[in-house]
C-alpha positions in Angstrom: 0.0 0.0 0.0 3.4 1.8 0.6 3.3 2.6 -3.4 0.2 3.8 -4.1 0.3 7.3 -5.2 -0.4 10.0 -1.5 -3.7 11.0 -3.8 -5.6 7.4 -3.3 -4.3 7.0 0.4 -5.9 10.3 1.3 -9.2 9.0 -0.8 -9.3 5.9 1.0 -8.7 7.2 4.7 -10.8 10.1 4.1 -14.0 7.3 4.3 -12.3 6.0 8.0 -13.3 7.0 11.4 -11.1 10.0 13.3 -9.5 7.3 15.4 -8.8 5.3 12.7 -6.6 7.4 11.0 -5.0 8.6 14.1 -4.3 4.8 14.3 -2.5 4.9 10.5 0.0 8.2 11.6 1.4 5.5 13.7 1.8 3.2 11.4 4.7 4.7 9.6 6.6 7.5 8.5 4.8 7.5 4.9 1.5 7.4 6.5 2.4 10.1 9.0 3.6 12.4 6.3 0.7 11.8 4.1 -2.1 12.3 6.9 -0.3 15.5 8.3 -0.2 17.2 4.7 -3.8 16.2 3.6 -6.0 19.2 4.4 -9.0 16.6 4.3 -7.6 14.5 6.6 -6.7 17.4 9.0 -10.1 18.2 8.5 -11.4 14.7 9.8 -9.4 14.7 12.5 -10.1 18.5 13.8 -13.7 17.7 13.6 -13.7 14.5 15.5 -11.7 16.6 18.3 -13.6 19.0 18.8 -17.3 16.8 18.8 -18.2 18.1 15.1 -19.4 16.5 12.0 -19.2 17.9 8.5 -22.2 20.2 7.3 -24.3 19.5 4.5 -24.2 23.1 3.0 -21.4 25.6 1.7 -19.7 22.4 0.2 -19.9 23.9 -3.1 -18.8 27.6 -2.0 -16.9 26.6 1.1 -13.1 25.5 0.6 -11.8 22.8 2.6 -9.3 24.5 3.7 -11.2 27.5 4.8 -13.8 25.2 6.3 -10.9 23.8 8.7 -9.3 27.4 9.3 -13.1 28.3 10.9 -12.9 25.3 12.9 -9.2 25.8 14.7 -10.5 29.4 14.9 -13.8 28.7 16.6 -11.7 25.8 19.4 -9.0 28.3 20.0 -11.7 31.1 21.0 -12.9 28.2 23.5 -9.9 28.6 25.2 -9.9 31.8 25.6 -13.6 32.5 26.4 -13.0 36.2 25.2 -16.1 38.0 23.4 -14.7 39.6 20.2 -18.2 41.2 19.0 -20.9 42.6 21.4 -24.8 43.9 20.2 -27.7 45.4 21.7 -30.5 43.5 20.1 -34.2 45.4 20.4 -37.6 43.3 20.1 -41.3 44.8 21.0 -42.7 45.3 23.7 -44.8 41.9 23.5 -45.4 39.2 25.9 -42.5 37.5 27.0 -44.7 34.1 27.3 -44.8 31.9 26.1 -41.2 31.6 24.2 -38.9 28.7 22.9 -35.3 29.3 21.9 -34.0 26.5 19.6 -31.0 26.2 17.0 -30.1 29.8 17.1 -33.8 31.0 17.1 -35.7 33.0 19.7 -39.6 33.2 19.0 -42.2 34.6 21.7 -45.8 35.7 21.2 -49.5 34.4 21.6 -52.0 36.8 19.0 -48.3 37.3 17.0 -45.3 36.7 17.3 -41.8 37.9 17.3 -39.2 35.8 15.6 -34.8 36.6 16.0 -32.5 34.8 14.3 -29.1 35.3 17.0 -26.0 36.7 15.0 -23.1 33.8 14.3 -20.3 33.8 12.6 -22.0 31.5 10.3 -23.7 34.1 8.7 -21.3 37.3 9.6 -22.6 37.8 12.5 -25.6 39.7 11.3 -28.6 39.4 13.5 -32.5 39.2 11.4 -36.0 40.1 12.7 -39.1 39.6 11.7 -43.1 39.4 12.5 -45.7 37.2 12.3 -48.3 39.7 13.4 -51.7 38.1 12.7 -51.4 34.4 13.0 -53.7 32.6 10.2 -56.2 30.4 10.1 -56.6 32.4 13.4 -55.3 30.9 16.7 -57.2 32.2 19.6 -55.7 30.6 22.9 -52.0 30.0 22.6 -50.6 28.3 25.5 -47.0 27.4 24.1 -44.7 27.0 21.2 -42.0 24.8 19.9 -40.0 25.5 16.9 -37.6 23.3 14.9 -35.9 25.6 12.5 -34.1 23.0 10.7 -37.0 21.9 9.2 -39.2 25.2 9.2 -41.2 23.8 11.7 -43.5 25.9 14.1 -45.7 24.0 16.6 -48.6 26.2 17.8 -50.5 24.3 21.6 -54.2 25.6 21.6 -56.4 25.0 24.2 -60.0 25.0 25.0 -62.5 24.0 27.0 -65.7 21.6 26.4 -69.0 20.8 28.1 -69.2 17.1 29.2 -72.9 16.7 29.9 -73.2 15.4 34.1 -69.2 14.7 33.8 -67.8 18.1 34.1 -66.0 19.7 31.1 -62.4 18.2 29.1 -59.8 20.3 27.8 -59.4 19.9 24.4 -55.8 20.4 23.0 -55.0 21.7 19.4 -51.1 20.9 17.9 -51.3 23.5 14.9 -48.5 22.3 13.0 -47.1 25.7 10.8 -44.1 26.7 8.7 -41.7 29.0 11.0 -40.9 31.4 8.0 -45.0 32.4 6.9 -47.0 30.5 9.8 -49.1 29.2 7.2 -49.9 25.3 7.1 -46.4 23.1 7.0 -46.2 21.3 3.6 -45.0 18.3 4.7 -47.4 17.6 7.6 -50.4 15.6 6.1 -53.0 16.8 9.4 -52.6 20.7 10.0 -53.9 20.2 13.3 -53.8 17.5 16.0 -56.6 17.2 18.6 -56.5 15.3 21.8 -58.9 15.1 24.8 -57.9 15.3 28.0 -59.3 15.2 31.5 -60.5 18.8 32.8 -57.8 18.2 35.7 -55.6 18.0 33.2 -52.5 20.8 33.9 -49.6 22.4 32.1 -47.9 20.6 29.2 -44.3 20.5 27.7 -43.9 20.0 23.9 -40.8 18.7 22.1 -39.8 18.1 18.7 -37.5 15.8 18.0 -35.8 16.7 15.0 -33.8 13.2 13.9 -37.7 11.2 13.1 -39.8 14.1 12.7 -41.4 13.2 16.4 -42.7 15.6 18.6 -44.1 15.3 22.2 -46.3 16.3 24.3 -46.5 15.6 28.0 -49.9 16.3 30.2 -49.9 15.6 33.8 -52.6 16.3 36.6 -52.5 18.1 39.4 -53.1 15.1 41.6 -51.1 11.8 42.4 -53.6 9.9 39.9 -53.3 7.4 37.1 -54.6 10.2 34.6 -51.6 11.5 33.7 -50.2 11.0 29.7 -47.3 11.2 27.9 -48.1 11.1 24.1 -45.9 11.0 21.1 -47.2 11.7 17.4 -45.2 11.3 13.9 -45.7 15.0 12.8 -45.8 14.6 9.4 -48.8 12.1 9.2 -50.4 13.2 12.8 -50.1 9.5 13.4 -50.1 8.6 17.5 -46.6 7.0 17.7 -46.8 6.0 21.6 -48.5 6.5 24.6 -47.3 5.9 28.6 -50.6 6.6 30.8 -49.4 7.0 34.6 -48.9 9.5 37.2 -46.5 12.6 36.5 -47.1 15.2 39.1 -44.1 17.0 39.3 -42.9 16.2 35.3 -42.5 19.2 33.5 -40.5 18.4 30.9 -38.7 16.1 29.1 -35.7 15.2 27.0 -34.6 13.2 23.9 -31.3 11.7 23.6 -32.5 9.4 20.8 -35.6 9.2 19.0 -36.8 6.0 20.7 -35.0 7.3 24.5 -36.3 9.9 26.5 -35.5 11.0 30.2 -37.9 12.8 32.5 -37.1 14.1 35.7 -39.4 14.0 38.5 -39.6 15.1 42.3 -41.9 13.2 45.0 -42.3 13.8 49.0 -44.4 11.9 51.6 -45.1 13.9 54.9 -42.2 11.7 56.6 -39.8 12.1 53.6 -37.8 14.9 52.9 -37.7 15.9 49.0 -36.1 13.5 46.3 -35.2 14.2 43.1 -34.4 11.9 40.4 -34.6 11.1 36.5 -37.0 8.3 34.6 -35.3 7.3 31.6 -38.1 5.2 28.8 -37.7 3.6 26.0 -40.5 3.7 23.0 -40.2 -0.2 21.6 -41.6 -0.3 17.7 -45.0 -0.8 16.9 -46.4 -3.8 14.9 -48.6 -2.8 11.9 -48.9 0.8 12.8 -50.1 0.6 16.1 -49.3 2.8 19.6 -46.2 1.8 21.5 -46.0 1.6 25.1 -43.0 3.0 26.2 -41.0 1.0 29.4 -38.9 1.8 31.9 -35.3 1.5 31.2 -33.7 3.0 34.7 -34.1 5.3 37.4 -31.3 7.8 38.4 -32.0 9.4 42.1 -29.9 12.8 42.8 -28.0 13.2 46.7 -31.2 13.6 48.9 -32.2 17.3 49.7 -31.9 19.4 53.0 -35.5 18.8 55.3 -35.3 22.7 55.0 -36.0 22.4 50.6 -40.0 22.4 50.3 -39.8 22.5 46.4 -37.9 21.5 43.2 -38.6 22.4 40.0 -36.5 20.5 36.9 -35.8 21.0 33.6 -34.1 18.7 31.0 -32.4 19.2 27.6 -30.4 17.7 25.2 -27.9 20.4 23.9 -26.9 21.3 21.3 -30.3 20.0 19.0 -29.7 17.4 16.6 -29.3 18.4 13.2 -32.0 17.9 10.5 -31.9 15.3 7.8 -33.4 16.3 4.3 -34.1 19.8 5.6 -34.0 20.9 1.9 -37.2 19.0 1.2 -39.0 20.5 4.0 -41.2 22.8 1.5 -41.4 25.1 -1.8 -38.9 28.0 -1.2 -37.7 27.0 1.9 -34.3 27.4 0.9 -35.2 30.9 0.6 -36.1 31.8 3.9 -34.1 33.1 6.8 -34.5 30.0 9.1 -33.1 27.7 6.4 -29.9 30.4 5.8 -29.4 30.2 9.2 -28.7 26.6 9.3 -25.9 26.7 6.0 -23.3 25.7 8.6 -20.0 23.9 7.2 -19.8 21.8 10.3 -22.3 21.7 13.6 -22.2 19.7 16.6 -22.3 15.6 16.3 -25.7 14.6 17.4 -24.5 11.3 19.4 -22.5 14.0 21.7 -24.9 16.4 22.8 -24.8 17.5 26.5 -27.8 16.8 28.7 -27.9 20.2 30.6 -30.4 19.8 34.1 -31.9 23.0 35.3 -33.3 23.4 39.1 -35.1 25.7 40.6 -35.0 24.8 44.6 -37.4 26.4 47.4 -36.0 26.3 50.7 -38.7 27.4 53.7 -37.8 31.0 53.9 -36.3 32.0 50.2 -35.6 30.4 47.0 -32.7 30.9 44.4 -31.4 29.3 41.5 -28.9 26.5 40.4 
């Protein structure tokens, strides 16, 4: 292999894992030589370093070279954790609630809403704002939004309320599933809206979109220690119930993806002789036969250190950071290229989605104060 022209060694290494062609510099002096001149190679190996795969944009506009200069760039700024560009960024005066901040996007709003793209030196560093001021078909009770801008996405929660007859009233939940540039219908989603009943005792919800499968979730919980609880997952695009997990989730108000069929919530409980105990549920969602709803199962339980008697309250969030990155996005709708959700996302490399960071968020009430951690 010794004699085959540098040109071929470089094309056949450049389809081999990071490690494996660390592995070949040590084979010999040849190799060594070769691997340590190839720009692509260099490349590989930064990228695998650093936690980064190759983007699917730029490649035609985007030197190699220049693509691997950004990247040294970007790790040696880590080390020095020094902000070289500083803005002032204005929005309206709207409500703050409810808000979502995803991929680089920061939307907020109920009757309209207000939509900011962050400035990155993926697109030289210029911030973009813009307004969706009358949300149609109309949306009249907007409880909370979840974007995906990889793939346009904007997920609009709608509640309302219904008479029951002698039974009380249900809430009835709306998923309006919209395109995150116009807010009209999302082209690729074969139901425009999702409807599901719940129990009137039914409380707040979390909603996340998982971008790998398309899957988003929902999780509704009641406001007692009951069996009514749900945890629901739908395929987006064909508004198809994926799986459902029915139990009790008082204190759950979020949860988190690291796969598409793995998710993790964390939970809190207390008896009157117990002090406070935290701790993380991780499911798995098993594949359905013939289309049907999967029932998730339990996969492990992770407790945290047990709390001070003097801590009352505990309230958790989860996430999986940074977001996975989208798969197809160009085929997410006419134009979408266009848009400035889609320019946003032209990266030459982002974050490998198998080495996110799962980032836990607590917010701990002790008897006489409170404070963050």
């Amino acid at each position: 292999m010794l004699q085959l022209p540098p040109e071929l060694i470089v094309a056949t290494l450049s389809h081999a894992t990071m490690v494996d062609v660390v592995c070949c510099k040590r084979v010999c002096k040849t190799f060594n030589t070769v691997i340590n001149e190839s720009t692509a190679l260099q490349y590989l190996i930064e990228l695998g370093c650093a936690g980064y795969v190759d983007g699917n944009y730029d490649k035609g506009t985007l030197p190699q070279y220049e693509r691997l200069r950004r990247l040294i760039e970007i790790e040696s700024a880590w080390g020095e954790f020094s902000l070289e560009t500083k803005m002032k960024l204005k929005m309206s005066g709207a409500s703050s609630r409810p808000y979502e901040f995803c991929g680089g996007v920061f939307i907020r709003g109920h009757t309209q809403l207000d939509i900011l793209r962050f400035p990155s030196i993926f697109n030289d560093m210029t911030s973009e704002t813009w307004n969706l001021a009358h949300i149609q078909p109309a949306v009249e009770a907007v409880c909370d939004v979840t974007i995906d801008p990889g793939s346009d996405l904007l997920l609009l929660v709608e509640y309302r309320n219904e008479n029951e007859g002698i039974d009380g009233e249900s809430r009835i939940y709306d998923f309006h599933i919209r395109s995150l540039s116009t807010c009209l219908p999302h082209p690729a989603a074969q139901q425009n809206v999702i409807t599901h009943f719940t129990p009137h005792e039914t409380g707040i919800i979390a909603t996340t979109v998982i971008v790998e499968d398309f899957f988003f979730v929902i999780l509704s919980y009641t406001s007692r220690d009951d069996e009514s609880g749900e945890l629901i997952v739908w395929n987006w695009k064909t508004g198809k119930k994926v799986a459902c997990l029915k139990g009790s989730f008082p204190s759950a108000a979020t949860c988190a993806f690291p796969s598409p069929t793995v998710f993790v919530v964390p939970q809190t409980s207390q008896t009157a002789k117990e002090t406070l105990k935290a701790y993380l549920v991780v499911y798995a969602i098993p594949s359905s036969e013939e289309g049907g709803v999967a029932t998730p199962y339990l996969l492990a339980i992770y407790n945290f250190p047990v709390f001070s008697p003097k801590v009352i309250h505990c309230a958790m969030v989860a996430r999986f950071n940074p977001i996975s990155y989208p798969r197809n996005v160009a085929q997410a709708g006419d134009g979408f290229g266009e848009n400035p959700i889609h320019q946003s996302f032209s990266k030459p490399f982002y974050g490998d989605p198998l080495k996110r960071i799962f980032v836990i968020g607590m917010e701990v009430t002790h008897r006489r104060s409170s404070f963050m951690s």
